[in-house]
N, CA, C and O atoms as a CHARMM CRD file, in Angstrom:
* protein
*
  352
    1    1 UNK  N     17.90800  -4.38400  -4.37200 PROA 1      0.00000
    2    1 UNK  CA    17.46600  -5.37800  -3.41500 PROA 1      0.00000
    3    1 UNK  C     17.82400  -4.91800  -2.01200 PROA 1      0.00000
    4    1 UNK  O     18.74800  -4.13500  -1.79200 PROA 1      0.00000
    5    2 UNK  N     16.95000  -5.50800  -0.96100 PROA 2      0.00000
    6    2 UNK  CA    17.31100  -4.97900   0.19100 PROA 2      0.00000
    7    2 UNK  C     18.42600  -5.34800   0.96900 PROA 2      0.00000
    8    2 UNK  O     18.84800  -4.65700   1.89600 PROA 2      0.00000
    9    3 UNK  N     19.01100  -6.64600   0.53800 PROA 3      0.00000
   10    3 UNK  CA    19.88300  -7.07300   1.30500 PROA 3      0.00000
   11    3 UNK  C     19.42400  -8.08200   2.78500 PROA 3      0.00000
   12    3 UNK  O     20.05900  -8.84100   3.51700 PROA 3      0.00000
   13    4 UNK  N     18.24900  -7.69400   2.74400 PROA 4      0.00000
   14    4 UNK  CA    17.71500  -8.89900   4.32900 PROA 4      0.00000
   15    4 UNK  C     17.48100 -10.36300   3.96300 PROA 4      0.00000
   16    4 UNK  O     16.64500 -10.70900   3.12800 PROA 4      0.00000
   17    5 UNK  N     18.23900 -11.17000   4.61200 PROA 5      0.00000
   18    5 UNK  CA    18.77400 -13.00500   4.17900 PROA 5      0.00000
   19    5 UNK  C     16.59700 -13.27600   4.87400 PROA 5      0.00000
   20    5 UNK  O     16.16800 -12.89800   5.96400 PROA 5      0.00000
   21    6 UNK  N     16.05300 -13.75600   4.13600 PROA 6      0.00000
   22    6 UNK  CA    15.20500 -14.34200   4.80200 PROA 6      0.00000
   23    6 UNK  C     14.75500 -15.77000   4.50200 PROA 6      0.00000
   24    6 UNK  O     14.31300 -16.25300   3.45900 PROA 6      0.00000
   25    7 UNK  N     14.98800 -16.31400   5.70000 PROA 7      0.00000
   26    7 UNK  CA    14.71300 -17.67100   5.24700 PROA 7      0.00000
   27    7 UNK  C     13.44300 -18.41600   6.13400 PROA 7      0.00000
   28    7 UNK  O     12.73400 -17.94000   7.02000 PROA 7      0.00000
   29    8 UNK  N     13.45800 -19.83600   5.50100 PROA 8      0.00000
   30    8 UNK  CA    11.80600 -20.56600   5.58400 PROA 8      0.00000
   31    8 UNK  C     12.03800 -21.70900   7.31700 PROA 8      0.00000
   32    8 UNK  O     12.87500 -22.60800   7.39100 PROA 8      0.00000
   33    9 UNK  N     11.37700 -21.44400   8.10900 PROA 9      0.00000
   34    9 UNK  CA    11.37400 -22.27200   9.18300 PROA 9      0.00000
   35    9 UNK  C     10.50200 -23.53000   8.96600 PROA 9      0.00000
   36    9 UNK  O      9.27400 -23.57600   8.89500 PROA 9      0.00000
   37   10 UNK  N     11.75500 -24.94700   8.84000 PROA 10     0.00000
   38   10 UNK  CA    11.13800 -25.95400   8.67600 PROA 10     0.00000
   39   10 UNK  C     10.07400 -26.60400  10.30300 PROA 10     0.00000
   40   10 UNK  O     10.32200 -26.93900  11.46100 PROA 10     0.00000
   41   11 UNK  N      9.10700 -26.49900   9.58300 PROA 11     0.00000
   42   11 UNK  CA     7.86100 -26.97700  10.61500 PROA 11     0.00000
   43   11 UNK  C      7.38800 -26.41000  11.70100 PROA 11     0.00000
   44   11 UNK  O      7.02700 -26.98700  12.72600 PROA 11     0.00000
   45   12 UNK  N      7.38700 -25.11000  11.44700 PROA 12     0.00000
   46   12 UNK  CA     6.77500 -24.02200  11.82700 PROA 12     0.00000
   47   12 UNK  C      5.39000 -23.81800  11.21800 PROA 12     0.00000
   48   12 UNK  O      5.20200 -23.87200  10.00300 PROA 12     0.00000
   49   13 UNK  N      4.37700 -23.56900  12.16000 PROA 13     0.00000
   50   13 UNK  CA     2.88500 -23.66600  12.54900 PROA 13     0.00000
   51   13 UNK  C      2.67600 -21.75300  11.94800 PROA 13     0.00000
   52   13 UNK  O      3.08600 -20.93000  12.76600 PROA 13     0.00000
   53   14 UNK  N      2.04900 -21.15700  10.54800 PROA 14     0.00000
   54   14 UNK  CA     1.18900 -20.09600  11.10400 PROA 14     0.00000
   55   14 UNK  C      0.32500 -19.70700  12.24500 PROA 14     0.00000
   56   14 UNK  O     -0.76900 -20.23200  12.45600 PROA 14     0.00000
   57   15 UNK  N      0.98000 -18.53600  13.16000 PROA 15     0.00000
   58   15 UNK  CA    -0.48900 -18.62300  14.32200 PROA 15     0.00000
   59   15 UNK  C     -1.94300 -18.03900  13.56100 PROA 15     0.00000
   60   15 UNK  O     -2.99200 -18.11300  14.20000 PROA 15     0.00000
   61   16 UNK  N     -1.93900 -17.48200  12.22400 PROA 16     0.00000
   62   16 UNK  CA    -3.10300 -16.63300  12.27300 PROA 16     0.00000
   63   16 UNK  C     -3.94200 -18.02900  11.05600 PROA 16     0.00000
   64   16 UNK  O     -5.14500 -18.29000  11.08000 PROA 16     0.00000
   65   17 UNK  N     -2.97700 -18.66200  10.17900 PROA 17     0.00000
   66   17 UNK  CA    -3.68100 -19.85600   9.25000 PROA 17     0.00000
   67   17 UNK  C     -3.50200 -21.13000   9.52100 PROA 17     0.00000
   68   17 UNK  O     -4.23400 -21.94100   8.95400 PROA 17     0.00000
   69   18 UNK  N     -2.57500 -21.55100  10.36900 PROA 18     0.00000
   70   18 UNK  CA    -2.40200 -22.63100  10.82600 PROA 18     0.00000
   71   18 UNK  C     -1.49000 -23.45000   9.77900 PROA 18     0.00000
   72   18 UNK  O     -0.98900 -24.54800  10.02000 PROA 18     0.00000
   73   19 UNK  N     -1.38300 -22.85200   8.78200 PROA 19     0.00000
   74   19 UNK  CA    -0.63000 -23.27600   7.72800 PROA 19     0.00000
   75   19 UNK  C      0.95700 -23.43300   8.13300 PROA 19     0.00000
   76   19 UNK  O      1.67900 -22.50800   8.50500 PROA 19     0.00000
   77   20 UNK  N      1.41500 -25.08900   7.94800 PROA 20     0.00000
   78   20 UNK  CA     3.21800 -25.23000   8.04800 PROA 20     0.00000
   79   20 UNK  C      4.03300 -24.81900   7.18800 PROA 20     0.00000
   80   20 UNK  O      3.58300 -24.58200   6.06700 PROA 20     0.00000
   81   21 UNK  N      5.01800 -24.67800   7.36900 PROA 21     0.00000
   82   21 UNK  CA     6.02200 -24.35500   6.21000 PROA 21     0.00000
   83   21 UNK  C      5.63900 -23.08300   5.68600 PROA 21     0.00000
   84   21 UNK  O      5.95100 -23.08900   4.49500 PROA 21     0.00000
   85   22 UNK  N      5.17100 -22.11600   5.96500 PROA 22     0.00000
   86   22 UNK  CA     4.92600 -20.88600   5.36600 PROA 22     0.00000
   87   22 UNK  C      5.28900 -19.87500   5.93300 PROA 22     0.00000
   88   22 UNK  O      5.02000 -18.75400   5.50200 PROA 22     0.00000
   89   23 UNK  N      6.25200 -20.18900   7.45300 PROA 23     0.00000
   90   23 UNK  CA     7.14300 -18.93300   7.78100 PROA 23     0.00000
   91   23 UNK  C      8.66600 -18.59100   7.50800 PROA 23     0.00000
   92   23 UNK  O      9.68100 -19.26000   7.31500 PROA 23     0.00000
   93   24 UNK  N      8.35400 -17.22400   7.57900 PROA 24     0.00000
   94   24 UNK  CA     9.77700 -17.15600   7.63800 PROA 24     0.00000
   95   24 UNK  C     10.23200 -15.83300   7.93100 PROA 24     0.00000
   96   24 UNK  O      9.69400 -14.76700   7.63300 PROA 24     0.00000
   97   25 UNK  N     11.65500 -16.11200   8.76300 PROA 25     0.00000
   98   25 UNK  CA    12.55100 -15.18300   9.62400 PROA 25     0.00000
   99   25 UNK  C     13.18600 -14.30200   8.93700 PROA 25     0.00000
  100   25 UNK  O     13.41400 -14.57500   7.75900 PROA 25     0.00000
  101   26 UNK  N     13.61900 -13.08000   9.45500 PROA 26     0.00000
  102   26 UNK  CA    14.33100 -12.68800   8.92000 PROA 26     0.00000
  103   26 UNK  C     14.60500 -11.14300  10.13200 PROA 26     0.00000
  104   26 UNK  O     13.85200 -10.57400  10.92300 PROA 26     0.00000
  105   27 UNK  N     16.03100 -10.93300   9.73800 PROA 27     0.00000
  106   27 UNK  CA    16.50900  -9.59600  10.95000 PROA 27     0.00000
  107   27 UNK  C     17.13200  -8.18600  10.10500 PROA 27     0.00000
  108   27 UNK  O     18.10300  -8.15000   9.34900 PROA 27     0.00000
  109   28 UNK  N     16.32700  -7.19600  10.46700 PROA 28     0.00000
  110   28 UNK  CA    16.24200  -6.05900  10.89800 PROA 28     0.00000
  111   28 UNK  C     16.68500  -5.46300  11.64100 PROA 28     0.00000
  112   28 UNK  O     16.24700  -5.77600  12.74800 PROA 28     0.00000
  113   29 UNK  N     17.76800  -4.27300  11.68800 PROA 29     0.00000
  114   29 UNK  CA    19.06600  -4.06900  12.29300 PROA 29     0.00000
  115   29 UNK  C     18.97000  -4.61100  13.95000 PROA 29     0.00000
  116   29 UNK  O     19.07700  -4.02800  15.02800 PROA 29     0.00000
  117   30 UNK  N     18.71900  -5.98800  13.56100 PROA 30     0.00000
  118   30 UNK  CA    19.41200  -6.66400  15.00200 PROA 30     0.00000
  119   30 UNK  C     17.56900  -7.45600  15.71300 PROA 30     0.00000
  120   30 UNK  O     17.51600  -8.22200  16.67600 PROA 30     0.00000
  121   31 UNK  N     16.72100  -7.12700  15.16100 PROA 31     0.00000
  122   31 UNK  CA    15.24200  -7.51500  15.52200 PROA 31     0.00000
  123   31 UNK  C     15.03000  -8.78100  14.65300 PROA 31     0.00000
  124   31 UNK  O     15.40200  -8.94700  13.49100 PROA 31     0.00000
  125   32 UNK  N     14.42500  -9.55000  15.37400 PROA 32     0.00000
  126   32 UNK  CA    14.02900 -10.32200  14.77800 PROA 32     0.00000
  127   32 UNK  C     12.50700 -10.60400  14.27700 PROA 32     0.00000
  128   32 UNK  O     11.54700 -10.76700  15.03000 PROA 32     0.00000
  129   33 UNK  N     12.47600 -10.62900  12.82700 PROA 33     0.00000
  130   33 UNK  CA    10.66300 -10.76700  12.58200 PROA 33     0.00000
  131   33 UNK  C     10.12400 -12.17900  11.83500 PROA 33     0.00000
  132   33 UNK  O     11.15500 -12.68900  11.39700 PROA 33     0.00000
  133   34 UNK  N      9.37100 -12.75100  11.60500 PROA 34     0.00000
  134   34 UNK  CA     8.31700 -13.49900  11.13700 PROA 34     0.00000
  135   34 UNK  C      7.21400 -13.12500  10.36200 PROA 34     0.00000
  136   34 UNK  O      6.48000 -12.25500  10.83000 PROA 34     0.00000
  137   35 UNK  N      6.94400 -13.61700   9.24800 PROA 35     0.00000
  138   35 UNK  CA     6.34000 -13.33900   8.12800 PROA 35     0.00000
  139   35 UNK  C      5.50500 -15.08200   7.86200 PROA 35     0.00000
  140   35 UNK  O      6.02600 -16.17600   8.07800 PROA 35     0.00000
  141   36 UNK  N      4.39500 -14.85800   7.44900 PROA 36     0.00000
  142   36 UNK  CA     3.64600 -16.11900   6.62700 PROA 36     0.00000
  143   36 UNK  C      3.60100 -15.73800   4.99600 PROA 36     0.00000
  144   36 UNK  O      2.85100 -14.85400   4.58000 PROA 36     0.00000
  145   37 UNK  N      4.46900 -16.48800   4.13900 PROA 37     0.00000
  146   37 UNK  CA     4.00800 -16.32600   3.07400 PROA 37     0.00000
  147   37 UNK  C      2.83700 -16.28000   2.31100 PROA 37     0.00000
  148   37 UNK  O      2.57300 -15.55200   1.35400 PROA 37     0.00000
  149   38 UNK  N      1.93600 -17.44900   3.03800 PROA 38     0.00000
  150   38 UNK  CA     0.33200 -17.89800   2.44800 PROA 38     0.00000
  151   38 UNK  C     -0.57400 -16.69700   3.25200 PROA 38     0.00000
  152   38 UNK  O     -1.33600 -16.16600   2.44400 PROA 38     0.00000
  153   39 UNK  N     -0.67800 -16.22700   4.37500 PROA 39     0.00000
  154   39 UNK  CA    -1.42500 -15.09700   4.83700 PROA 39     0.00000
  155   39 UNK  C     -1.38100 -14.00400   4.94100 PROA 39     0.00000
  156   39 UNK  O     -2.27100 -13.16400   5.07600 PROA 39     0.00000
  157   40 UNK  N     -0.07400 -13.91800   4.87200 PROA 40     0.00000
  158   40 UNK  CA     0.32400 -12.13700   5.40400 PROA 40     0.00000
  159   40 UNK  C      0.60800 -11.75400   6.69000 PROA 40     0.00000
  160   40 UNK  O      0.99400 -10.63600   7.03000 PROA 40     0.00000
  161   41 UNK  N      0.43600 -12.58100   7.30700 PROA 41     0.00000
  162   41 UNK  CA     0.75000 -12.33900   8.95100 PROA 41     0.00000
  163   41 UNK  C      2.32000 -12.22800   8.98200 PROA 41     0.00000
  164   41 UNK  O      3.10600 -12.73300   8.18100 PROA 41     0.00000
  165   42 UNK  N      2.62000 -11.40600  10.15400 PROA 42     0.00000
  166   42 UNK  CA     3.95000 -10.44700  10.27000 PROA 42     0.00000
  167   42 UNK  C      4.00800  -9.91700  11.67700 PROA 42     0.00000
  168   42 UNK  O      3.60500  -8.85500  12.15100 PROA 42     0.00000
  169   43 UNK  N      4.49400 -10.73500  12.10100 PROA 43     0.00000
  170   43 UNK  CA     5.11800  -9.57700  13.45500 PROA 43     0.00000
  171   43 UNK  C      6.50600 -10.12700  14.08000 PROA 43     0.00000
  172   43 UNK  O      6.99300 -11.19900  13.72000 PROA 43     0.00000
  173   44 UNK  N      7.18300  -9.15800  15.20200 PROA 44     0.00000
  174   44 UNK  CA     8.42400  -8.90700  15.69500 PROA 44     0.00000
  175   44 UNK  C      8.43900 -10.00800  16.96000 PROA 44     0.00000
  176   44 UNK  O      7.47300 -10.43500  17.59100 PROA 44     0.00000
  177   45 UNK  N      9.79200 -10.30900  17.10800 PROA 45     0.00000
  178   45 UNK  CA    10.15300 -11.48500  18.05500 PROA 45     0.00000
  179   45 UNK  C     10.73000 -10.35200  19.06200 PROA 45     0.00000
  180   45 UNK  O     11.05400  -9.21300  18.72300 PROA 45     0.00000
  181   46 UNK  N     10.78400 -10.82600  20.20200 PROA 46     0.00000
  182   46 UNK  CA    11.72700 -10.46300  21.63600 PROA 46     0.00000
  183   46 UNK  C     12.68200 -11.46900  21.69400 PROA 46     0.00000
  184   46 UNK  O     12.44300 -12.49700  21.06000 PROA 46     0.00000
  185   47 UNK  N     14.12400 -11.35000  22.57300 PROA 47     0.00000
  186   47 UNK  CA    14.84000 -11.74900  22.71200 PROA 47     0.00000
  187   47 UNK  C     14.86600 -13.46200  23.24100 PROA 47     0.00000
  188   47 UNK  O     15.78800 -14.26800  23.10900 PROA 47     0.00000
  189   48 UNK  N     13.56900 -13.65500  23.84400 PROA 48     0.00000
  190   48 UNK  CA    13.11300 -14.73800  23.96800 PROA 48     0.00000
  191   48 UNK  C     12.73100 -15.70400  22.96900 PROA 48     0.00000
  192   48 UNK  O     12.84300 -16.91800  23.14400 PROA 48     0.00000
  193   49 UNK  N     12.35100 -15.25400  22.08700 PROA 49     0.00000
  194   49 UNK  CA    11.64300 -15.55800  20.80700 PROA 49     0.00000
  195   49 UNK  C      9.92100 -15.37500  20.75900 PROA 49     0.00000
  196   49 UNK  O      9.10700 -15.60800  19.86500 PROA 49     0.00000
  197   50 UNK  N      9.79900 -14.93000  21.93300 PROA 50     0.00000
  198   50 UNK  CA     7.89300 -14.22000  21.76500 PROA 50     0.00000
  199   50 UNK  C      7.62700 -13.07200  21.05900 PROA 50     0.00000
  200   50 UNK  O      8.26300 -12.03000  20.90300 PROA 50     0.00000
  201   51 UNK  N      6.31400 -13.55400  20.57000 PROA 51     0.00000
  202   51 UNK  CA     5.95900 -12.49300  20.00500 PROA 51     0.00000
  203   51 UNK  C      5.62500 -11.15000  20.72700 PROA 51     0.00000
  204   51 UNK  O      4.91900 -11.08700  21.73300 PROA 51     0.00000
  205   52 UNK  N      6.18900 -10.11300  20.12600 PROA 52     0.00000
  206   52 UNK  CA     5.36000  -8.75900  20.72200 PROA 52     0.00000
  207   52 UNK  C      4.36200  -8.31400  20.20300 PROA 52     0.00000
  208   52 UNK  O      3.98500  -8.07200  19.05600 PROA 52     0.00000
  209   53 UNK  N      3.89500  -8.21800  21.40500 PROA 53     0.00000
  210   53 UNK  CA     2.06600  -7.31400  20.92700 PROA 53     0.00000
  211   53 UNK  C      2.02300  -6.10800  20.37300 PROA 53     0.00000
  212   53 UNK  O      2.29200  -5.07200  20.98100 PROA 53     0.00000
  213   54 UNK  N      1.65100  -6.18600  19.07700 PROA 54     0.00000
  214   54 UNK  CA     1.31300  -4.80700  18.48400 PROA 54     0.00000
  215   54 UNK  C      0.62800  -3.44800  19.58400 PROA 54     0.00000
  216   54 UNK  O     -0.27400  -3.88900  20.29600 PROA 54     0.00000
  217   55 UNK  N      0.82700  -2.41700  19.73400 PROA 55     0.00000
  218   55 UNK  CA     0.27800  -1.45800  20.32800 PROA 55     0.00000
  219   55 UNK  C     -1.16800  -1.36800  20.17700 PROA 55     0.00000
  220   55 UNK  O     -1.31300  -0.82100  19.08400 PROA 55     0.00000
  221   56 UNK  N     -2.75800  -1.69400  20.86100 PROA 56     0.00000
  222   56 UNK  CA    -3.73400  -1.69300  20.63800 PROA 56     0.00000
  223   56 UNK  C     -3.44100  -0.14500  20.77000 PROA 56     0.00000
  224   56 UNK  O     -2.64700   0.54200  21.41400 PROA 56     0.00000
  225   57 UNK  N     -4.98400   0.20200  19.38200 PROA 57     0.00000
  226   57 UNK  CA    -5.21400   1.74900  18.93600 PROA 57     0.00000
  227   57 UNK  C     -6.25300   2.44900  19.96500 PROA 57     0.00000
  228   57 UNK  O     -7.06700   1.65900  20.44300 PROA 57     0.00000
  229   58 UNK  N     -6.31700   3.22300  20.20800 PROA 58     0.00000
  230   58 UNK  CA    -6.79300   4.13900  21.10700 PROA 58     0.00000
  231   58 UNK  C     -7.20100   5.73100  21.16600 PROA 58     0.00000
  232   58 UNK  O     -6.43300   6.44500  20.52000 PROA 58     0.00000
  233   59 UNK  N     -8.05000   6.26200  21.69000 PROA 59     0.00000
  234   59 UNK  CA    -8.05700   7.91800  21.14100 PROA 59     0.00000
  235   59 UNK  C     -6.80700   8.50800  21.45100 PROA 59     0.00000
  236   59 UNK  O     -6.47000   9.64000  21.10200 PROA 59     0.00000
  237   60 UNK  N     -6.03800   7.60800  22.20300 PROA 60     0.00000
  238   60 UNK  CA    -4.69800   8.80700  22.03600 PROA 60     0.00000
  239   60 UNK  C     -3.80800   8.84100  20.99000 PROA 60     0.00000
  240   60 UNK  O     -3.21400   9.81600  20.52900 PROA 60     0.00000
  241   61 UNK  N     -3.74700   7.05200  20.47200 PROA 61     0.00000
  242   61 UNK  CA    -2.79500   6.85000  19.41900 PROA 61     0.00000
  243   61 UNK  C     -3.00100   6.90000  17.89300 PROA 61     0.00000
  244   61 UNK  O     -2.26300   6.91300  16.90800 PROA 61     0.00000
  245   62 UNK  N     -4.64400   6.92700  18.18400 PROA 62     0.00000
  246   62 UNK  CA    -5.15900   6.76200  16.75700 PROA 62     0.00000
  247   62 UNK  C     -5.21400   7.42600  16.23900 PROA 62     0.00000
  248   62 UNK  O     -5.50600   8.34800  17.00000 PROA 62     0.00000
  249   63 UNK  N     -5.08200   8.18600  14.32800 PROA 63     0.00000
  250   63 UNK  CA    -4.51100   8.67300  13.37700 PROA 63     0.00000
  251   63 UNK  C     -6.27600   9.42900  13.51600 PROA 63     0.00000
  252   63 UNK  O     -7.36100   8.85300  13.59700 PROA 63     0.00000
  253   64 UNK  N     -5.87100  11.21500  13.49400 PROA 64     0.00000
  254   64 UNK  CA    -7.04100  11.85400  13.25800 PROA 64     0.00000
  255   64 UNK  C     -8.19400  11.32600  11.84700 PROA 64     0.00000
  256   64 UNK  O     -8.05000  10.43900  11.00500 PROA 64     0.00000
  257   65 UNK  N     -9.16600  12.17900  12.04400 PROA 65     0.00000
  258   65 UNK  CA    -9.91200  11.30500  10.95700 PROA 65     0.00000
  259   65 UNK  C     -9.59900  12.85200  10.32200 PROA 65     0.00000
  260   65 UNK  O     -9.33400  13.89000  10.92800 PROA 65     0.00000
  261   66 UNK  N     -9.71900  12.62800   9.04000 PROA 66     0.00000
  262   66 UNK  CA    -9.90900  14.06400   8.16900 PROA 66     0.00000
  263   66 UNK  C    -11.46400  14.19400   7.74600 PROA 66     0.00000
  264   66 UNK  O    -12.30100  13.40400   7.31200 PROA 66     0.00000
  265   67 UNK  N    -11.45000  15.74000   8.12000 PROA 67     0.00000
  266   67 UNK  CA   -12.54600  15.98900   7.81500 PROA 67     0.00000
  267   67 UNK  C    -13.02600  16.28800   5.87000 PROA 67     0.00000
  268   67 UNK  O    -12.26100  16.64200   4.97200 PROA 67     0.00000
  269   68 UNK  N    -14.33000  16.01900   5.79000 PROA 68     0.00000
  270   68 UNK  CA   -14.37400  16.16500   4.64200 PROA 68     0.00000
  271   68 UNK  C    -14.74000  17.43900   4.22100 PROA 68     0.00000
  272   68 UNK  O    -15.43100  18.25700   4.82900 PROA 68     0.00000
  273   69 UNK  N    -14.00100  17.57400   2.67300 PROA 69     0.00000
  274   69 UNK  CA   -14.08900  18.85500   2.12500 PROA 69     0.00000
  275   69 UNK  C    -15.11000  19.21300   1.11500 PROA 69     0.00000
  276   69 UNK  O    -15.34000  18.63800   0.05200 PROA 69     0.00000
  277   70 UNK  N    -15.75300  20.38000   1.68000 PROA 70     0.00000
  278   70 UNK  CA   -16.78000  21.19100   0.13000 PROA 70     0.00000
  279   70 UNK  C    -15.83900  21.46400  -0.39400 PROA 70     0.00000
  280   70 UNK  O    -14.80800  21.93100   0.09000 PROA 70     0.00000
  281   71 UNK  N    -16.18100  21.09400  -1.90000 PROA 71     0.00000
  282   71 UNK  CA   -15.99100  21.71400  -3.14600 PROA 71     0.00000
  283   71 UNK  C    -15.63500  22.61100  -3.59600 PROA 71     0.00000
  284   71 UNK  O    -14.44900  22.28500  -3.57800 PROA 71     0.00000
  285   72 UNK  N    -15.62700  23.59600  -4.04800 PROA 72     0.00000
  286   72 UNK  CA   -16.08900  25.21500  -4.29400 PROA 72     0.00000
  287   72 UNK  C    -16.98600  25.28900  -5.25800 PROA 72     0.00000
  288   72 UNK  O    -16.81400  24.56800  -6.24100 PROA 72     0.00000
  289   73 UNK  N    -17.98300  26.05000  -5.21200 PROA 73     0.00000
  290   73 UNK  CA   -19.38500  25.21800  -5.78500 PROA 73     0.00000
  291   73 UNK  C    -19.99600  24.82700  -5.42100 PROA 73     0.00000
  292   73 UNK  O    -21.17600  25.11600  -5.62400 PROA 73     0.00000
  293   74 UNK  N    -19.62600  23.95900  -4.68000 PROA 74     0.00000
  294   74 UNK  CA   -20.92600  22.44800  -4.58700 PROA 74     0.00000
  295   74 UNK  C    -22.02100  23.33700  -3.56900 PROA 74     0.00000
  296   74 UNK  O    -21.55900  24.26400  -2.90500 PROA 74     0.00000
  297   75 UNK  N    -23.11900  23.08500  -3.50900 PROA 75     0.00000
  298   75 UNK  CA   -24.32000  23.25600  -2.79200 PROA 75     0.00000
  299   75 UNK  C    -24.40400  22.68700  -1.27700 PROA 75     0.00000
  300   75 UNK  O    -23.92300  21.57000  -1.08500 PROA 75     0.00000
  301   76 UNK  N    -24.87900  23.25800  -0.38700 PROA 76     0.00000
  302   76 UNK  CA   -24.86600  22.73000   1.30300 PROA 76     0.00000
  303   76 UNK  C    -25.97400  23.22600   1.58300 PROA 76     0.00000
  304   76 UNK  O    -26.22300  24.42900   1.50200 PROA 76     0.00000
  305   77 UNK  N    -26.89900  22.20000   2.00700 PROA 77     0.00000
  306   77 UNK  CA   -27.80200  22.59400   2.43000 PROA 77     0.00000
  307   77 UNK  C    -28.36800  22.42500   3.90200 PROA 77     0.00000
  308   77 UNK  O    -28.77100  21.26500   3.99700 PROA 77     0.00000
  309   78 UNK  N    -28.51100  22.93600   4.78000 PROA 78     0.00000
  310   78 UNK  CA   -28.98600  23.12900   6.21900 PROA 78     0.00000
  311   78 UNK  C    -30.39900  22.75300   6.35000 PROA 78     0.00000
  312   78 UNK  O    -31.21900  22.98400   5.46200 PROA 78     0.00000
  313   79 UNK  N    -30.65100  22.23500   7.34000 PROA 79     0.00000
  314   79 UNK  CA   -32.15200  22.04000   7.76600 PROA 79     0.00000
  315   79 UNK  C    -32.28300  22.01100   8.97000 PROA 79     0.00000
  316   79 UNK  O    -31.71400  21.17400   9.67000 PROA 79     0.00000
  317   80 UNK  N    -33.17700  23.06400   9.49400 PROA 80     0.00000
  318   80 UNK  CA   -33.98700  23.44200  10.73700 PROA 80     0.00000
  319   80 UNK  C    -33.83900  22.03600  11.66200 PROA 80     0.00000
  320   80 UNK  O    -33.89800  20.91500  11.15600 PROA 80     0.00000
  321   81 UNK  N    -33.62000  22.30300  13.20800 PROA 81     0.00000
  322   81 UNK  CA   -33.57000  21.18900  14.05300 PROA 81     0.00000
  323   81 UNK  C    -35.00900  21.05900  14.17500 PROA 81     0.00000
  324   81 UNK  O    -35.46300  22.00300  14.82200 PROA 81     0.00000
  325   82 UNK  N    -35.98700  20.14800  13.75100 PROA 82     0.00000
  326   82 UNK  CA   -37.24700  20.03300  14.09700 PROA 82     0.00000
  327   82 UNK  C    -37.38900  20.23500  16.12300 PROA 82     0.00000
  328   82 UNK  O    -38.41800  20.70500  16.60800 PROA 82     0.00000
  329   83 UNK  N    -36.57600  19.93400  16.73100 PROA 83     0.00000
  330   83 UNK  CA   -36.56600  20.11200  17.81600 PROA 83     0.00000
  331   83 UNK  C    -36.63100  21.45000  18.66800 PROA 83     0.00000
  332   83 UNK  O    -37.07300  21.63900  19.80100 PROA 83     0.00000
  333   84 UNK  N    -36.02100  22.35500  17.71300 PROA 84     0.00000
  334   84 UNK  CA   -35.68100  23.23400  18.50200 PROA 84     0.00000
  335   84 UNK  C    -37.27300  24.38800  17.76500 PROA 84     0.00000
  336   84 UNK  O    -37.33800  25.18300  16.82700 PROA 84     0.00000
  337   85 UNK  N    -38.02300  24.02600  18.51600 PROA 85     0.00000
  338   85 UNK  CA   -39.71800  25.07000  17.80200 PROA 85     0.00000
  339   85 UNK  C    -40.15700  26.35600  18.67900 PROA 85     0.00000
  340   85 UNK  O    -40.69100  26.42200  19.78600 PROA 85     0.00000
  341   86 UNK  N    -39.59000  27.69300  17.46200 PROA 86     0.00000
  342   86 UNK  CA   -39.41900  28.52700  18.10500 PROA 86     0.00000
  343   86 UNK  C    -41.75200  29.36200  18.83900 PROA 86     0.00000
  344   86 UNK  O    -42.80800  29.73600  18.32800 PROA 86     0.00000
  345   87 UNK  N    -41.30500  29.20600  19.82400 PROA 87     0.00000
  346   87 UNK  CA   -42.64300  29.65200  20.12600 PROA 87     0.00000
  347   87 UNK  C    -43.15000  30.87700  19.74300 PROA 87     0.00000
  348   87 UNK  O    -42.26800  31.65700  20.10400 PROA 87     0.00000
  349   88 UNK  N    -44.31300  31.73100  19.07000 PROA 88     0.00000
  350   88 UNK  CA   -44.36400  32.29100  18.82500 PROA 88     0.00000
  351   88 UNK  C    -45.29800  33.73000  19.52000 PROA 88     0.00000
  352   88 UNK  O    -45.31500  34.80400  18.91800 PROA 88     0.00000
């Protein structure tokens, strides 16, 4: 078990379901987070008790895409740029 005490905040509002009674706190070496049992919603408190904004994703932060792999074997087939019409 992990050892993190988490407990249920009486009459506490989900922001993402609106659903009461379905949060709950709990701290992380010294952070404080929020969890909805009924949705899944999850994020980190500031010292204030606001929420922090997740980092919006971006071409700098965002996770490369992988390219996809031939086979060995498999067939590839090319086709002429209809555009490019070589004059003759």
């Amino acid at each position: 078990m992990s050892g993190v005490k988490k407990r249920f905040i009486a009459g506490a509002v989900c922001p993402a379901c609106s659903q009461m009674d379905t949060i709950r706190m709990f701290e992380e070496d010294g952070v404080p987070h929020r969890e909805c049992v009924n949705c899944g919603y999850a994020d980190t408190l500031d010292a204030r008790g606001n929420s922090v904004p997740k980092e919006l994703t971006t071409r700098v932060n965002a996770p490369k895409p992988v390219a996809a792999k031939v086979q060995r074997g498999q067939t590839v087939q090319f086709f002429p740029n209809p555009r490019l019409k070589k004059d003759s």
